[in-house]
N, C-alpha and C positions, 0 to 999 in steps of 0.2 A: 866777522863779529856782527853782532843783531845791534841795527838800529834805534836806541829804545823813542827819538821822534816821531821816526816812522811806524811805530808801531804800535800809540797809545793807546789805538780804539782796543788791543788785546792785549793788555796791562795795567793794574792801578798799582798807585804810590802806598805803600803803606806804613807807615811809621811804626818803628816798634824801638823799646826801651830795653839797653842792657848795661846793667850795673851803672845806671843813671846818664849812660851817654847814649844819644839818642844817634839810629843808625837807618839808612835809607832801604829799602827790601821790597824788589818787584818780584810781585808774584802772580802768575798766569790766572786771566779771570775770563774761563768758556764761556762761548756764547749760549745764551740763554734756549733751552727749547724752545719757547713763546716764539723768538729773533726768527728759527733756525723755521720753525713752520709758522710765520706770520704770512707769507707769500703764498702756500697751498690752500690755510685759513681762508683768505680771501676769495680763493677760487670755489672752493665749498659753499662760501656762502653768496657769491655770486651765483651758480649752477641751483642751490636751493629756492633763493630767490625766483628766479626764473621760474624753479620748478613749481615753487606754491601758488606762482603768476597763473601761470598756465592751468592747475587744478583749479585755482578758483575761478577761471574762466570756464573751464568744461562746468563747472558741479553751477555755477549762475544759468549759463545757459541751459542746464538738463532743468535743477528746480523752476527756472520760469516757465519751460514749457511745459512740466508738472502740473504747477500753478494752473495754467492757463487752461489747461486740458481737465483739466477737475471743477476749475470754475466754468466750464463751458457744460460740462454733465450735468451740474447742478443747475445750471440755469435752463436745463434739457427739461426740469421737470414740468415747467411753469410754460417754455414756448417751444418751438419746435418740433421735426419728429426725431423720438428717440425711442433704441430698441431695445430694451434690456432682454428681451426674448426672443423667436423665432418671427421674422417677419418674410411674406411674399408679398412683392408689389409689383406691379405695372411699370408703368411711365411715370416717374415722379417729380411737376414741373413746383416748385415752391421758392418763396423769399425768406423762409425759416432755414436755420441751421440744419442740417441731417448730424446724430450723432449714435453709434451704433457701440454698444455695452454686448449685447447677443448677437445673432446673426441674421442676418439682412439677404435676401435675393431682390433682383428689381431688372426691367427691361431696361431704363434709363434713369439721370437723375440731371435733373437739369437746377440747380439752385443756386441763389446772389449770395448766399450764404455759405457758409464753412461745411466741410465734411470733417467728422474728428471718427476714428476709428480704433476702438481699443478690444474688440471683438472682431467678427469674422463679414464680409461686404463680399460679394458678387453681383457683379454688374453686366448683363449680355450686351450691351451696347454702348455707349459714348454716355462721357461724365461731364459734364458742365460747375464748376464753382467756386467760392471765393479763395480761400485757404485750406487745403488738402493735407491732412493731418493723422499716420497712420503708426499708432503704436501696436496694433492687433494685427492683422491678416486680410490682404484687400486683392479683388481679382477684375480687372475694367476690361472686359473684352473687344472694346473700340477705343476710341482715342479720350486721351483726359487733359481737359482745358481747367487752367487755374489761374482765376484772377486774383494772385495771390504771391504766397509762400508754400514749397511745397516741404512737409518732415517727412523721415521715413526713418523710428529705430525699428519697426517692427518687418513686416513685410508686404512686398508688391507688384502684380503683371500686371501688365497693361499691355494688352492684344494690338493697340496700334502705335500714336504717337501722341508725345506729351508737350504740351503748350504751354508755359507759365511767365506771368509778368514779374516775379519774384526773384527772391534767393531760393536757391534749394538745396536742402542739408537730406544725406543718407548716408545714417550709420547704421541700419540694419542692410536687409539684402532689396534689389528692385532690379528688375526684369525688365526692359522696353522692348518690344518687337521693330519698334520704328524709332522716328529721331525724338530725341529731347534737346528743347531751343527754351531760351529765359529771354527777356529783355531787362531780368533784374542782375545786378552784381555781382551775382555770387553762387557757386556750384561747388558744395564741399561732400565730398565722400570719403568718409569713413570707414564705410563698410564695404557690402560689396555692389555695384552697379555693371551692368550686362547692358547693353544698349546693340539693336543691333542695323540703327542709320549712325546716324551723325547726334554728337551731343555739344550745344554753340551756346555763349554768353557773352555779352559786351565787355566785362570784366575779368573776372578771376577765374580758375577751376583750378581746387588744390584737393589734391588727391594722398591719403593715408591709408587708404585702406585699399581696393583693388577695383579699376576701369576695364572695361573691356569694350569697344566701341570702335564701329568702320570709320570713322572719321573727327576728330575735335579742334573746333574750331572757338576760338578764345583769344582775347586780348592778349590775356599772363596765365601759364599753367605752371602747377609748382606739384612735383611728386617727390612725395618720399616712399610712396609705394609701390604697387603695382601696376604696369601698363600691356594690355595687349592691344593696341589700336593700330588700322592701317594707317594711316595719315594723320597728321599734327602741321595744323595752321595756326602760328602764335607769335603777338608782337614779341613780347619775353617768353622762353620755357628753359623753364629749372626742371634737371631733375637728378635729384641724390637717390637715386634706386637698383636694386638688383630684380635679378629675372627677369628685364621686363622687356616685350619683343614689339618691336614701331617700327610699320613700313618707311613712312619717309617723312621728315622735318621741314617745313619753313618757316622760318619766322624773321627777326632781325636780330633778335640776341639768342643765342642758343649756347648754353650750359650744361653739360653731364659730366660729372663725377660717377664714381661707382660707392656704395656704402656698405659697410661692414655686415655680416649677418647679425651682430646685438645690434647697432640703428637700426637694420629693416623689420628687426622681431621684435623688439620692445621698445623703438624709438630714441629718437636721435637723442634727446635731452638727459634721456635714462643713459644712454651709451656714454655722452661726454662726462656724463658724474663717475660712471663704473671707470673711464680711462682715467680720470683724475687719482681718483681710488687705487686703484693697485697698475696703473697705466699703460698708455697704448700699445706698447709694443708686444706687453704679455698679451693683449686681447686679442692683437693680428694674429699671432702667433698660434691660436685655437681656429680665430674665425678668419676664414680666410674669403675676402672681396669678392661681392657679386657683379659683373658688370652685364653692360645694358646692348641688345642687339638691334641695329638698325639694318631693315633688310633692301632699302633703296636709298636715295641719296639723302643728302641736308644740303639746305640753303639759308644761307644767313649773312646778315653783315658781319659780327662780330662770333665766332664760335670756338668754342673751348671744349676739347673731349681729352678723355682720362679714363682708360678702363673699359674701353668701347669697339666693339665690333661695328666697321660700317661693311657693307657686302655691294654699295653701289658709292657713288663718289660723293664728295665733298665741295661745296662753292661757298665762298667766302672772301668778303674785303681782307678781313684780319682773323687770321688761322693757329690755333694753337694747336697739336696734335701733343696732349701730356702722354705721361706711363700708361706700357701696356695696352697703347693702342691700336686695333687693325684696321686697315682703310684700304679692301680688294679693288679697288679702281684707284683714281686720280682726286689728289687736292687741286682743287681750281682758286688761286687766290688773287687779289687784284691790288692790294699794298702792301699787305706782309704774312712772311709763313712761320713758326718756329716749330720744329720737332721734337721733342727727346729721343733721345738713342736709345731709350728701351721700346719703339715701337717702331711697327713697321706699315711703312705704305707702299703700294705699289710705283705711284710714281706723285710727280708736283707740276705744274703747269701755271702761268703768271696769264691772267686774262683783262679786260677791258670792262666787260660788263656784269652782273648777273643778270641772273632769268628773272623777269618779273612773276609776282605772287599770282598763286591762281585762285584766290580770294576775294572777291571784292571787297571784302571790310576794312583792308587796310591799301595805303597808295605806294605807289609804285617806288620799290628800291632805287636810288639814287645813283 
């Protein structure tokens, strides 16, 4: 027999009247649609949020430097050299801005000021200046020093190595033959970046679009995209990515997951809306997880892998080895190991020390 106490929240009282004597009648009262999806509600409009967060952060950052790049042409007219046409020049030592609308040849450019390029630049030799600024097509056939910021949505080679005391954002394509080093915060790519030394920052490099680089060396690297680099030196490194192929890791926190092909093709934020939407398990069930190949060891205090091929061994204080993981040599761990029984390693080994960093930027593991 149904409890009617226990059971008010799915029952009202309702009185009704028959031939003047008034009689008790419980009758079932569903839960409200509104009730039933107030809980997914919420997730929509958290996930939205986020998402509009996010867009009005790209479209501020693209119209300022719109802004900036327009206002910097205009005021081309009145000082500076600026090339709405076909220019050759020499050696060009100046404290004016250089800003190029047409196309520019030049032996050198040495100036305290900006380069902004929304046309075509050649340079046979070494680039000297303030903030390096390339929405057109730029070619530095020696090294380019920026005491600055460097942008790149357009494109860029640079025959040697690049210097900058700044942030540097590439969401178009750029090409280095040699290394790129920052002293400023920040190294975001977008698009795509080829480097073919070493690419280093005291701070961040967060990667969305595709790196390809013999060595990075970084405080925190954070990938959602693509990696093809020999070596990763990093206090933290994230990285939620498919395809991506890394000689060898160290750092002190080391994290890879593997991520869906809809995160790695249209991005995580889009993915978590579309799993909300018609949900995750229909989504694995098309796109099936890319993980990530490391072809020599990792070293780390704290490491978490999931999805991961290593092909040389593993050291670590505290060891997670998640799903689906291979590890062709030995876990080397020094306080704790944990497994899952969907992967497989060759063997585990309890040790005393790790190997100290071959970095000098950071001190020696404990």
């Amino acid at each position: 027999m149904m409890n009617n106490d226990q059971n008010s929240d799915d029952f009202e009282e309702r009185p009704k009247s028959n031939e003047g004597t008034e009689k008790q009648d419980f009758s079932f009262k569903k839960a409200s649609k509104g009730k039933r999806d107030h809980g997914r509600e919420n997730i929509f409009v958290d996930l939205l949020t986020n998402l509009s967060e996010t867009i009005a952060e790209e479209v501020s950052e693209a119209l300022t430097e719109a802004f900036t790049e327009l206002q910097g042409e205009l005021q081309g007219f009145g000082e500076g050299m600026t090339s709405f046409g076909v220019a050759r020049l020499g050696v060009v030592n100046t404290d004016s801005p250089v800003r190029i609308s047409g196309a520019m040849t030049a032996e050198e450019i040495n100036t305290t000021a900006d380069i902004r390029v929304s046309g075509s630049l050649k340079v046979a030799g070494d680039v000297v200046c303030s903030n390096y600024v390339v929405s057109g097509s730029a070619k530095v056939s020696g090294n380019l020093t920026v005491n600055g910021d460097i942008s790149v949505s357009g494109s860029t080679k640079v025959g040697g190595s690049v210097q900058s005391t700044g942030i540097v954002k590439i969401s178009g394509g750029a090409r280095i033959a040699g290394d790129l080093k920052t002293s400023g915060s920040r190294i975001r790519v977008s698009g795509g970046l080829n480097i073919g030394g070493e690419i280093s920052c005291p701070g961040v490099i967060k990667v969305s679009g595709g790196l390809t680089a013999a060595r990075v060396v970084a405080d925190e690297i954070k990938v959602s995209g693509k990696l093809n680099v020999s070596e990763i030196i990093a206090r933290d490194v994230v990285i939620y990515s498919g395809k991506s192929t890394i000689g060898s890791i160290e750092g002190m926190d080391v994290r890879i997951e593997p991520s869906s092909g809809i995160d790695s093709e249209i991005g995580g934020l889009i993915g978590e809306l579309l799993k909300a939407l018609i949900g995750k398990n229909a989504i694995e069930r098309h796109v099936k997880p890319r993980g990530v190949t490391i072809e020599d060891d990792i070293i780390a205090e704290n490491i978490y892998l999931e999805g991961v091929i290593v092909m040389g061994d593993v050291y670590g204080k505290r060891v997670v080895i998640g799903p689906g993981t291979v590890v062709d040599g030995t876990v080397y761990y020094m306080e704790s190991i944990d497994i899952d029984e969907t992967s497989d390693i060759d063997s585990k080994k309890k040790i005393e020390k790790l190997p100290p960093f071959r970095s000098d930027m950071f001190q020696s593991r404990s």
